[in-house]
N, C-alpha and C positions, 0 to 999 in steps of 0.2 A: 300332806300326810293324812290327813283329816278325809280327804276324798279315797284315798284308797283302803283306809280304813270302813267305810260305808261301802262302798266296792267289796269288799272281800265281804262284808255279813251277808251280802245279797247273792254273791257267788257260793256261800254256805248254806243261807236261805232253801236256793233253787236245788244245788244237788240233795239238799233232805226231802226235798218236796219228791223228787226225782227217783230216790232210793224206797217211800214210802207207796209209790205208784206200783213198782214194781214187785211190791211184795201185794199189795191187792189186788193185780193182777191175775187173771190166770198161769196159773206154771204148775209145775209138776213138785215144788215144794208146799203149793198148799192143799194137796192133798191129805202132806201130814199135820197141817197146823191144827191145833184141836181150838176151834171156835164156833160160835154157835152158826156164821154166815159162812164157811167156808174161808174166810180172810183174818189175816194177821198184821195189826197193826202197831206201829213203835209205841215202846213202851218207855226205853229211854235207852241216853247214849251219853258216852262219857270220853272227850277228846283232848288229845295232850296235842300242843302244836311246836315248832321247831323255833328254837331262840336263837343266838352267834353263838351256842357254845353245844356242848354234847347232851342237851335235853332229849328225854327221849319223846320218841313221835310215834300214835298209835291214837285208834277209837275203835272203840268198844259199840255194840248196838244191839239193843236187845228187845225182841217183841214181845207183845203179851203173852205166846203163847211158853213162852220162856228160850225161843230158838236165840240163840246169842251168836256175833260176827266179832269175830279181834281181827282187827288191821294194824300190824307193827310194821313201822317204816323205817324207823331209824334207831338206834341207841335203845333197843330192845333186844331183849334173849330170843324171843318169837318173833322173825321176820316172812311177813305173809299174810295172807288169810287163812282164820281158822275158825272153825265152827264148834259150838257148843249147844250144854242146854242147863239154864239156872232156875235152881226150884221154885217152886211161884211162893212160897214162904219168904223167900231172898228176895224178892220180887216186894211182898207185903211188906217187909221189912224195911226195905230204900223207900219206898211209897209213905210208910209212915214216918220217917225220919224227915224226909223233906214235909211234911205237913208241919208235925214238930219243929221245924226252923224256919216257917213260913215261906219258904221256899218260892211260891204263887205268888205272894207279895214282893218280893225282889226284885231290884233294878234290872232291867237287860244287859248292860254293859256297868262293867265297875272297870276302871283304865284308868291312865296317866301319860304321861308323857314321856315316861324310859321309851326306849325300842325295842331295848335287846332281850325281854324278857317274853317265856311264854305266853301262849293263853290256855288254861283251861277252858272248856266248853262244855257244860252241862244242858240236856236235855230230858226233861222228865214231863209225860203226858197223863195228866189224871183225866182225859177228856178233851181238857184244853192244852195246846202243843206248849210249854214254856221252856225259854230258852233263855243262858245265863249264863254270860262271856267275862270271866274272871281272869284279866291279867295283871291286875294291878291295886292294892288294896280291896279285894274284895272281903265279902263276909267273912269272919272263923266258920261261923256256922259252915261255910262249905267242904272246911278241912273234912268236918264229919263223911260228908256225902262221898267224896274221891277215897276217904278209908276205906268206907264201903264196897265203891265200884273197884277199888283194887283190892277188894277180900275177894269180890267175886271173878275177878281177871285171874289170882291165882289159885282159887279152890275148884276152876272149871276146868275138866278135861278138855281139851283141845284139840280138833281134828283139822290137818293142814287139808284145804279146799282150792279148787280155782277159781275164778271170777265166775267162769261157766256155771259152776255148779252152786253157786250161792243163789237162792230164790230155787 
């Protein structure tokens, strides 16, 4: 259990590393990214994962320039890809609640031993990428943070996109 456990953060690892290339890349959506280099990079991302029961499954990803991605996969009202965009005040606003809960200080992994229970996945990059796998007695402090990223899941217009057109 223990190995596929470690197995799976490295297979999350590499696709964020993978998703992050892709938007620094050249493509025809950084055209519109408004930065000073031409390039948009994560700002943060907020991931619900699948338990034995009817949890829903979806992550959220959002880059500095405020361009936002919802991936609903299961036991969501939006199933799909959808594309937004959250104001950079919302933006200041998650940035400073995670400083305020020390956020950068936090273990990587808070777990146990159930199975059957989700993980939350939090990703928040003030510079440095930190990443913070809550399934199981994690912080309260991060109830805050998931408030948050679900005030902005439902206060953001939504436009259903295909994989093509993402980047």
């Amino acid at each position: 259990m223990k190995y596929l456990f470690i197995i799976s953060l490295v297979i999350i690892g590499m696709a964020s590393c993978k998703s992050k290339k892709a938007v620094e890349g050249d493509s025809d959506m950084s055209k519109e990214v408004s930065s000073a280099d031409n390039k948009d990079s994560l700002f943060a991302s907020y991931e619900k994962t699948a338990c034995f029961g009817m949890c829903p499954i979806f992550k959220l990803t959002v880059y500095k320039s405020g361009l936002a991605y919802y991936e609903g996969m299961k036991n969501v009202d939006k199933i799909g890809l959808y594309e937004g965009r959250i104001a950079a005040d919302e933006l200041n606003k998650l940035m400073n609640s995670a400083e305020q809960i020390n956020y950068f200080g936090m273990e990587a992994v808070y777990d146990g031993k159930v199975t059957d229970l989700p993980s939350t996945i939090y990703v928040i990059n003030n510079g440095e990428r930190k990443q913070v796998i809550d399934r199981y007695q994690g912080p309260r402090e991060l109830d805050g943070l998931s408030a948050q990223f679900n005030e902005m899941i439902s206060n953001t217009t939504w436009k259903k996109v295909t994989e093509s057109e993402r980047y």
